[in-house]
C-alpha positions as CSV (number, residue, x, y, z in Angstrom):
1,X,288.9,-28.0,72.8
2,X,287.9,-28.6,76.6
3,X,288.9,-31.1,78.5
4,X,287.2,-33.9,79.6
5,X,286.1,-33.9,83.7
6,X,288.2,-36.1,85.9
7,X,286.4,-38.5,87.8
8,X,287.3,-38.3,91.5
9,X,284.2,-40.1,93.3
10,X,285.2,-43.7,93.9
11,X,282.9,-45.6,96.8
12,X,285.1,-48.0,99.4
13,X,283.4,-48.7,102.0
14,X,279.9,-48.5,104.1
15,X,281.1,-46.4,107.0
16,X,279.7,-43.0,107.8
17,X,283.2,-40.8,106.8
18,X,283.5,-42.8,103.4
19,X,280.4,-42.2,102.0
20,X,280.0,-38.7,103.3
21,X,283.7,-38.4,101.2
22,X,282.2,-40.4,98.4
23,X,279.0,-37.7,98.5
24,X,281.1,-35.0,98.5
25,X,283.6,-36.2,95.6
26,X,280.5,-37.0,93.5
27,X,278.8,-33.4,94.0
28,X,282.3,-32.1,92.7
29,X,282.3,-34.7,89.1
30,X,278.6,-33.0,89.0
31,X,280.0,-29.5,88.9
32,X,283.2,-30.4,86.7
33,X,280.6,-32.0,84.2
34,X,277.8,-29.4,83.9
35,X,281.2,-27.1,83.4
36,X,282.5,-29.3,80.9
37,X,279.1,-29.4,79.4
38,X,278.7,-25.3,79.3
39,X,281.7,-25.1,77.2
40,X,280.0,-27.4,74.6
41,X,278.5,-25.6,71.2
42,X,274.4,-25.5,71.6
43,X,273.0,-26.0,67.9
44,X,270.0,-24.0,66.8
45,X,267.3,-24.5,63.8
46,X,265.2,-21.5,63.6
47,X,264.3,-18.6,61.7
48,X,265.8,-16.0,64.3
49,X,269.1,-15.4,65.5
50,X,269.6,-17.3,68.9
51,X,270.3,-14.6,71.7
52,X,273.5,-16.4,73.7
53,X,274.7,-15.8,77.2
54,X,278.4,-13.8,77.8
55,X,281.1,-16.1,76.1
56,X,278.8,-18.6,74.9
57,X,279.1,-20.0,70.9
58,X,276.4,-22.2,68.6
59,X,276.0,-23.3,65.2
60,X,272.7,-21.9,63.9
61,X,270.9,-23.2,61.1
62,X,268.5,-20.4,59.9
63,X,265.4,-22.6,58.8
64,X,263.6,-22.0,55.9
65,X,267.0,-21.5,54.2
66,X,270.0,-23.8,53.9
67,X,272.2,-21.4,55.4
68,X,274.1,-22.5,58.4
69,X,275.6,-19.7,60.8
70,X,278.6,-19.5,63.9
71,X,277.4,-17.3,66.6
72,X,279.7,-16.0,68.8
73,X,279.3,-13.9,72.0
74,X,282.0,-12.4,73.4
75,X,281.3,-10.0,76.7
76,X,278.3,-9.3,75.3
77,X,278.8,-8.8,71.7
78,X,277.3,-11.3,69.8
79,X,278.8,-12.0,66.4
80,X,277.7,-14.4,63.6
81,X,279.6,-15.6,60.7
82,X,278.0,-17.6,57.7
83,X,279.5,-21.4,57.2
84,X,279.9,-22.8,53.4
């Protein structure tokens, strides 16, 4: 399981050096978020198998049927395996 992003933004003063620091350490907890976020399963409900970007996973729940799915893609092979 991934790890939660550290928080290094942390405001201290008003002058122009500390929030140009704070500005920068912010744009960084952006980027270590929208990482940690990436790494997070996407869950589907449709009738067709979801396509998924290179070493990307989902839970897909194939509608119309109660059949619920692990899709897997692994440098561009995309597996699926059916959940009980």
């Amino acid at each position: 399981m991934a790890q939660r992003p550290k928080k290094t933004s942390n405001y201290v003063g008003k002058n122009r050096t500390n929030i140009e620091r704070y500005i920068e350490d912010f744009d960084k907890d952006l980027k270590n978020i929208f990482n940690y976020l990436s790494l997070q399963p996407k869950f589907y409900n449709q009738a067709a198998e979801p396509n998924l970007r290179d070493n990307d996973w989902a839970f897909w729940l194939e509608s119309g049927t109660p059949k619920y799915y692990l899709v897997v893609n692994f440098n561009s092979t995309q597996v699926k395996v059916e959940l009980s």
